[in-house]
DSSP file (Angstrom, degrees, kcal/mol; ACC not computed):
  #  RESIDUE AA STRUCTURE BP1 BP2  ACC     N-H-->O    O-->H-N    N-H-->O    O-->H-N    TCO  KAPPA ALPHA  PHI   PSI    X-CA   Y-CA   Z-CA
    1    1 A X              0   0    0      0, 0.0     0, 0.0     0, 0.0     0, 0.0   0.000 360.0 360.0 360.0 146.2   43.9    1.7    4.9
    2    2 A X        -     0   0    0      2,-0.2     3,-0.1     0, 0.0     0, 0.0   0.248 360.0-120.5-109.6  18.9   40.4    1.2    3.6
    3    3 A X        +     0   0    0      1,-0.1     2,-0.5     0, 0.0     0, 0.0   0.394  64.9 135.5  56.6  -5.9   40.7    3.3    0.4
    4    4 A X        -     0   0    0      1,-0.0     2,-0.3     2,-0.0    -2,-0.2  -0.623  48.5-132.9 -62.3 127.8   38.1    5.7    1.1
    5    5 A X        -     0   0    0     -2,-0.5     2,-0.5    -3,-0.1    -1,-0.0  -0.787  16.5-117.9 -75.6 125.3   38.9    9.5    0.5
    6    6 A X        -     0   0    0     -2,-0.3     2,-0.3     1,-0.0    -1,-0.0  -0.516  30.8-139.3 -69.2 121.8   38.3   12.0    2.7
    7    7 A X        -     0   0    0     -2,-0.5    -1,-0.0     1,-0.1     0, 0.0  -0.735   9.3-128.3-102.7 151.1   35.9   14.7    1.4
    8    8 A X        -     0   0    0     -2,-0.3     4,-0.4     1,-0.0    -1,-0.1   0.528  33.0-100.8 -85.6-159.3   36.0   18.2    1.8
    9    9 A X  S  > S+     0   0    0      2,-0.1     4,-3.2     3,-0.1     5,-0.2   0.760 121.2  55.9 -99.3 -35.3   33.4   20.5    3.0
   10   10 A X  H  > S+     0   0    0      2,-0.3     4,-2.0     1,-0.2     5,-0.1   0.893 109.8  48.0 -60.2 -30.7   32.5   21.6   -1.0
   11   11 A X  H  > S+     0   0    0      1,-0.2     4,-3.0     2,-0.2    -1,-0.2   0.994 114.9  45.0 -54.3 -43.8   31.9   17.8   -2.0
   12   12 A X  H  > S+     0   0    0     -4,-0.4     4,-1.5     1,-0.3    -2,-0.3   0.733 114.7  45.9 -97.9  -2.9   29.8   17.6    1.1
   13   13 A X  H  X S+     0   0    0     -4,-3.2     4,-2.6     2,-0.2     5,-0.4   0.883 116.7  50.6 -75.0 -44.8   27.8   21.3    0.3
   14   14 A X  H  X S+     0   0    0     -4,-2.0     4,-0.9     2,-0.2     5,-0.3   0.822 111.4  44.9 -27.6 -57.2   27.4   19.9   -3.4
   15   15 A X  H  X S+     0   0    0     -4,-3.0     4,-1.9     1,-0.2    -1,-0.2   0.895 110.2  52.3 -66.1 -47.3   26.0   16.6   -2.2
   16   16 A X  H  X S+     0   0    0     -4,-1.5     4,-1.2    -5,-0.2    -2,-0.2   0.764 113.0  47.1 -82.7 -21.3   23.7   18.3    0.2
   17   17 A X  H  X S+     0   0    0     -4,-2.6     4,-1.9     3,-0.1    -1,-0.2   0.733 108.5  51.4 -93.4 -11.7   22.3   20.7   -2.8
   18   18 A X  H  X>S+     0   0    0     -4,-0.9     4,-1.3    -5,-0.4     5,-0.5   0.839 111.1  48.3 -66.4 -65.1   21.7   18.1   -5.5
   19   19 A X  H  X5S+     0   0    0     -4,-1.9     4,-2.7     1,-0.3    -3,-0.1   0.946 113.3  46.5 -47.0 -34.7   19.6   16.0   -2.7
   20   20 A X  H  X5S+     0   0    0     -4,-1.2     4,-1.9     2,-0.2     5,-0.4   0.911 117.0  52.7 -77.1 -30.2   17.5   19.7   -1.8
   21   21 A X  H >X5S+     0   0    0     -4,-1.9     4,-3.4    -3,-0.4     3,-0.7   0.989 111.5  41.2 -34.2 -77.2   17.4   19.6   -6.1
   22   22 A X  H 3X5S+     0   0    0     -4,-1.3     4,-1.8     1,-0.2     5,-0.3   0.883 117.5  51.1 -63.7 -35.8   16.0   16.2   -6.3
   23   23 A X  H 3X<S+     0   0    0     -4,-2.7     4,-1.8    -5,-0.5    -1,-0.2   0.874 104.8  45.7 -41.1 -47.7   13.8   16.8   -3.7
   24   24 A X  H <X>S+     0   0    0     -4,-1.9     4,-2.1    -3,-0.7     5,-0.6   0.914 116.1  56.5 -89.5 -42.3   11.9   20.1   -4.4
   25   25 A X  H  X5S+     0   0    0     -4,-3.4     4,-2.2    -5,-0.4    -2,-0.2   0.968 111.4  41.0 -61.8 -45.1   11.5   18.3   -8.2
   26   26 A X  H  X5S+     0   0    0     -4,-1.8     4,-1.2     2,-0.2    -1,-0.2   0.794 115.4  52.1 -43.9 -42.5    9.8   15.2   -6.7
   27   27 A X  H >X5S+     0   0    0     -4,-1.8     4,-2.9    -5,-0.3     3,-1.1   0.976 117.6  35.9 -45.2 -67.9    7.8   17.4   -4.3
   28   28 A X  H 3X5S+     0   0    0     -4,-2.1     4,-1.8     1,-0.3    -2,-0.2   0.741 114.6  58.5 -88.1 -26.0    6.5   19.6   -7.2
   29   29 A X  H 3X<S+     0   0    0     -4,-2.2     4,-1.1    -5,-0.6    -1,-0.3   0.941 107.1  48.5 -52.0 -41.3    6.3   16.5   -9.5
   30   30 A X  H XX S+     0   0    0     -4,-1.2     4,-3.3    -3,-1.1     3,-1.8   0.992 109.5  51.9 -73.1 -57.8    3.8   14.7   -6.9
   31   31 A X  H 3X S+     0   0    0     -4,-2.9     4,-2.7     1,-0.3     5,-0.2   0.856 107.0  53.6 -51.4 -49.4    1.6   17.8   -6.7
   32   32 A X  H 3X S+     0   0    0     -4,-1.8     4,-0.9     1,-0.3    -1,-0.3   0.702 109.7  43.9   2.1 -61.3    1.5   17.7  -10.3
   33   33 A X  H XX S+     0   0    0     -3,-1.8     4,-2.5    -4,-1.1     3,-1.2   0.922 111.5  58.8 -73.6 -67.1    0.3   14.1  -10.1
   34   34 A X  H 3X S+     0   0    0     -4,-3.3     4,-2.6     1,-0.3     5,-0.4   0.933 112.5  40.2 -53.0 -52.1   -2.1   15.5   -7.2
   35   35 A X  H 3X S+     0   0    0     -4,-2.7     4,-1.8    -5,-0.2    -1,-0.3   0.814 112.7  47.5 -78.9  -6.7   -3.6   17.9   -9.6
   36   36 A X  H <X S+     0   0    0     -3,-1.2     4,-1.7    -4,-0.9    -2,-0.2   0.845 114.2  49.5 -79.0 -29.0   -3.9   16.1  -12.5
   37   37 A X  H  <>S+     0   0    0     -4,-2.5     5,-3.3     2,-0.2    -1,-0.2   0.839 113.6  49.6 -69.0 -37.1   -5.5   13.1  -10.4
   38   38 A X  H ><5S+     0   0    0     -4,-2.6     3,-1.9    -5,-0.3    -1,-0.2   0.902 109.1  52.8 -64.9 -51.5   -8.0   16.0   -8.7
   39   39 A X  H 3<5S+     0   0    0     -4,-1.8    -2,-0.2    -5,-0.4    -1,-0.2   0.938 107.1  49.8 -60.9 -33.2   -8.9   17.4  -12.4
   40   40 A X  T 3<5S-     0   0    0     -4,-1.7    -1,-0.3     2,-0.2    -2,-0.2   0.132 118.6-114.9 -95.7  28.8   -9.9   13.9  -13.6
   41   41 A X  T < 5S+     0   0    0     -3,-1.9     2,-0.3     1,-0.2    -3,-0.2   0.896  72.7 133.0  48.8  50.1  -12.2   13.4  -10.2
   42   42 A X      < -     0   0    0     -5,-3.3    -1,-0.2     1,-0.0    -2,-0.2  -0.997  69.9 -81.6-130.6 145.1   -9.9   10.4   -8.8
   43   43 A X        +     0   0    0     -2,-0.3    -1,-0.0     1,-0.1     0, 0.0   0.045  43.6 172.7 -28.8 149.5   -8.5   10.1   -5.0
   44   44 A X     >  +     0   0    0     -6,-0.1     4,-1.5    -3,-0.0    -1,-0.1  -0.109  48.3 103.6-148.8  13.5   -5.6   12.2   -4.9
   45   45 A X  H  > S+     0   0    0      1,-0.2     4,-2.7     2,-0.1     5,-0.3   0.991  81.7  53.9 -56.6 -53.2   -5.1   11.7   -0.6
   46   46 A X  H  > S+     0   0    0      1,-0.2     4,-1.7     2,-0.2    -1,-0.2   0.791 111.2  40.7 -70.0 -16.1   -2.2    9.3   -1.1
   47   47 A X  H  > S+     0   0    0      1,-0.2     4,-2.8     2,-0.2     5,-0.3   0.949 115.3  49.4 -60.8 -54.2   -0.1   11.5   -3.2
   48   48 A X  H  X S+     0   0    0     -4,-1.5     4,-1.4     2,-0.2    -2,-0.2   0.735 109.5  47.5 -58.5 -35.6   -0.8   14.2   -1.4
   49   49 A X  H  X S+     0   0    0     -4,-2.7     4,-1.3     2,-0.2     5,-0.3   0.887 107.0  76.3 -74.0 -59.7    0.1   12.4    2.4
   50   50 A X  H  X S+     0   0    0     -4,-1.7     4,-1.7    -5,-0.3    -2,-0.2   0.904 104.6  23.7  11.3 -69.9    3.1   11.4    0.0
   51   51 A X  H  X S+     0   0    0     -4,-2.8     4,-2.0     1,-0.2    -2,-0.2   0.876 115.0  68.3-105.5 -14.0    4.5   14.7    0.3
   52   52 A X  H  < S+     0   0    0     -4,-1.4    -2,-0.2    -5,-0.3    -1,-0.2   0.771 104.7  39.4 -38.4 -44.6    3.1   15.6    3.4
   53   53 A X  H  X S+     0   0    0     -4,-1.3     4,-1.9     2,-0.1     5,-0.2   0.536 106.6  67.7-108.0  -4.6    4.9   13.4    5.5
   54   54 A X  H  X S+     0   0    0     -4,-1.7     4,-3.2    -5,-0.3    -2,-0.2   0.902 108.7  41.6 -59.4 -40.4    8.3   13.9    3.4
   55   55 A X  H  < S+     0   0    0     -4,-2.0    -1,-0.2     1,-0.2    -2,-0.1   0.562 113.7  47.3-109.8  22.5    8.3   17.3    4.7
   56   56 A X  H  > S+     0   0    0      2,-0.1     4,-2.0     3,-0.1    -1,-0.2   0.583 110.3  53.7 -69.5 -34.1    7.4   16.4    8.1
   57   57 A X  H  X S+     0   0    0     -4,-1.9     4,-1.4     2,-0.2    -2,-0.2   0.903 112.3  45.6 -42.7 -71.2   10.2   13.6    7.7
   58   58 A X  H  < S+     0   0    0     -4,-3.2     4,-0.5    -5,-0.2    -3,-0.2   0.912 116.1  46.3 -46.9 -48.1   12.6   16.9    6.7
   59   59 A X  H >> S+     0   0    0      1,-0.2     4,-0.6     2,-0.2     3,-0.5   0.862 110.9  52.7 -69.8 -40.2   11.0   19.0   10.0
   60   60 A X  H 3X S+     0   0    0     -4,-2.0     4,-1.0     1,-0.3    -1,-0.2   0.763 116.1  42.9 -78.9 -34.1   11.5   15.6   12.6
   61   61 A X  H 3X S+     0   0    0     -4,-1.4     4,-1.3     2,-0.2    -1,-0.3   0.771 108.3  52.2 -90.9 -40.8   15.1   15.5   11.5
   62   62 A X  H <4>S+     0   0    0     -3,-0.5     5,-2.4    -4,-0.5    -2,-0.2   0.531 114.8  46.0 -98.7  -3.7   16.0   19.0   11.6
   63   63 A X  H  <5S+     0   0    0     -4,-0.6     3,-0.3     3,-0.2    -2,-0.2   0.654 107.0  56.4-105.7  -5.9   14.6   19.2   15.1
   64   64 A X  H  <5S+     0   0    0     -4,-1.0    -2,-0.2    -3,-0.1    -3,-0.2   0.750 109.6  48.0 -61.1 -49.9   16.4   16.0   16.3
   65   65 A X  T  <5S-     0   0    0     -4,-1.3    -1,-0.1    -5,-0.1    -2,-0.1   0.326 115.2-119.8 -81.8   2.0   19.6   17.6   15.1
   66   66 A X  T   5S+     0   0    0     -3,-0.3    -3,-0.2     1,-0.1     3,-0.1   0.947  72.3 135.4  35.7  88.7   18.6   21.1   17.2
   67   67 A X      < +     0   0    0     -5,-2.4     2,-0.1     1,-0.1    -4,-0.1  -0.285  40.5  89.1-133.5  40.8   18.8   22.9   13.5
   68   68 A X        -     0   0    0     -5,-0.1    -2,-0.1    -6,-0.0    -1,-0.1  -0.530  69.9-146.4-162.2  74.0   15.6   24.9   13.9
   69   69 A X    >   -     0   0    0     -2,-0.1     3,-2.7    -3,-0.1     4,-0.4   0.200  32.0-112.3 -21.8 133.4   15.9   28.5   15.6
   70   70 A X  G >> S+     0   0    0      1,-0.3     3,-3.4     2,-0.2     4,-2.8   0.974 117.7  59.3 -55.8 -49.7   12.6   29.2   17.8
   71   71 A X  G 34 S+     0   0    0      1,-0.3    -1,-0.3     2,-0.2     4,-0.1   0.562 104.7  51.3 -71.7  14.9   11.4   32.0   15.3
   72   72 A X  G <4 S+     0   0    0     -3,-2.7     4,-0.5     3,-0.1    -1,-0.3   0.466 111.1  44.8-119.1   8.4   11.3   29.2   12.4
   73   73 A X  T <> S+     0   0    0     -3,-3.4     4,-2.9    -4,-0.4     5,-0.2   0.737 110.7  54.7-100.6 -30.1    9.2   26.7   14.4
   74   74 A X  T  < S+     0   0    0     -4,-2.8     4,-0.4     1,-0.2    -3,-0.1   0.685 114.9  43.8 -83.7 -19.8    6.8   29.8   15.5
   75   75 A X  T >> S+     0   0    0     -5,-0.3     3,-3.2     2,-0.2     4,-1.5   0.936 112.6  45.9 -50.1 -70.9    6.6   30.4   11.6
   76   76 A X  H 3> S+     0   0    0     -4,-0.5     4,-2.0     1,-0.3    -2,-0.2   0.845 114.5  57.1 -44.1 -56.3    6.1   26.8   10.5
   77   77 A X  H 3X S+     0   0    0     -4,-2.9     4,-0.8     1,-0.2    -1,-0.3   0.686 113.0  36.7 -33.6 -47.6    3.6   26.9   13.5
   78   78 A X  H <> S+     0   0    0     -3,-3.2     4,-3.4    -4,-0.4     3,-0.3   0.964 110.4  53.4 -86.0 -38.3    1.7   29.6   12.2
   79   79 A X  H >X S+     0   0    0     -4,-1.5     3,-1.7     1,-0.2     4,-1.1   0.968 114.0  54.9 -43.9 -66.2    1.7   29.0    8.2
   80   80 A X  H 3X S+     0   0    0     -4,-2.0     4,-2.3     1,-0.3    -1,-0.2   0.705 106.4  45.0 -30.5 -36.3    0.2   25.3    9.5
   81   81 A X  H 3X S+     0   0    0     -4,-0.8     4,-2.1    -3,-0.3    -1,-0.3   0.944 116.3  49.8 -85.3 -39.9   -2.6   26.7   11.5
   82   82 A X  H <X S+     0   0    0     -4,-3.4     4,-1.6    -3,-1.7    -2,-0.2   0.885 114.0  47.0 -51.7 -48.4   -3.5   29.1    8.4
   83   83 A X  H  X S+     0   0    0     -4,-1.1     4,-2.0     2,-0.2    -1,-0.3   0.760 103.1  53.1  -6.0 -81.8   -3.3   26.6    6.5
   84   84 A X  H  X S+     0   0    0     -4,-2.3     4,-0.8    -5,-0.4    -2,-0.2   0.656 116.3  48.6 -62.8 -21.3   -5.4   24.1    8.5
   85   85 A X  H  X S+     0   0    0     -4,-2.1     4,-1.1     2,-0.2    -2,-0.2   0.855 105.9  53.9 -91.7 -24.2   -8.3   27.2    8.5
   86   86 A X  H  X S+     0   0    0     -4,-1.6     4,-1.3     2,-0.2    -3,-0.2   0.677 111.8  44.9 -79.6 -31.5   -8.2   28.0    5.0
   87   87 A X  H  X S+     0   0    0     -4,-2.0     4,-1.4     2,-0.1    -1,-0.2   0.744 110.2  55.5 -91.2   3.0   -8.8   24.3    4.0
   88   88 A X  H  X S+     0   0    0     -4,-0.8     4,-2.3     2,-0.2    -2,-0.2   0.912 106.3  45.2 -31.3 -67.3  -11.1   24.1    6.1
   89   89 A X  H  X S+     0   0    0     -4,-1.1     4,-1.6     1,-0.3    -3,-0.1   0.812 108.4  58.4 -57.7 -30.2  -12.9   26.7    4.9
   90   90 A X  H  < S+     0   0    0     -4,-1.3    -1,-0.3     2,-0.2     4,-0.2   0.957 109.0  43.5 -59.4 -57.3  -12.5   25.6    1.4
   91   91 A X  H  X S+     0   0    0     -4,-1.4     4,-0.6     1,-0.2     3,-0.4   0.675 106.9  66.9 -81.7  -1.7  -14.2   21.9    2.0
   92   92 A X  H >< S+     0   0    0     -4,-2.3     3,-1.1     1,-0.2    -1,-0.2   0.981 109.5  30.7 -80.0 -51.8  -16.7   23.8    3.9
   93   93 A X  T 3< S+     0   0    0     -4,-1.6    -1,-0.2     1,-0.3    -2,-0.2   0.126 117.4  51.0 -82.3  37.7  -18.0   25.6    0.8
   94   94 A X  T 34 S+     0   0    0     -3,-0.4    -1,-0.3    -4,-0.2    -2,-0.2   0.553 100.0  61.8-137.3  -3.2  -17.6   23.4   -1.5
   95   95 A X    <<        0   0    0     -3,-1.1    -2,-0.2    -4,-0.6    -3,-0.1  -0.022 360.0 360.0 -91.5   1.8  -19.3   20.6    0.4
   96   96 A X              0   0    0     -4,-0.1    -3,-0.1     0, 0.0    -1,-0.1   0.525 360.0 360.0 -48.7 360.0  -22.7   23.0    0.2
């Protein structure tokens, strides 16, 4: 016997919302970081790529596992392109 204890399904629902906890506080800490870095007119890319590829990291995983229903990629799919046109459109006027 190796002494390990089997854990239930409530340990393993516990575990898995403490980890979404510390995550969404890290997230919203880096943006934090991102804006404060933005207000004082210093690079703010690498923070920001920071949390960018954490929750690409989250997406790669949850489609590796088939855990991602067609109408939640065709979401993710659209915020992303809205997204990608609305900053766009932002560094376009603000680069006048």
């Amino acid at each position: 016997m190796n002494g390990l204890v089997e854990r239930d399904e409530r340990e393993r629902a516990v575990d898995a919302e403490a980890e979404r906890l510390v995550a969404a506080i890290m997230t919203f800490g880096v943006l934090v970081l991102v804006m404060v870095r933005s207000l004082r007119g210093e690079a703010a890319w690498d923070l920001m790529a920071l949390v960018v590829a954490a929750g690409f990291a989250g997406l790669v995983y949850r489609v590796r596992q088939r855990a991602v229903d067609r109408r939640l990629g065709v979401m993710g799919l659209a915020v992303g392109v809205v997204s990608a046109v609305v900053a766009a459109v932002i560094v376009a006027v603000l680069t006048r």
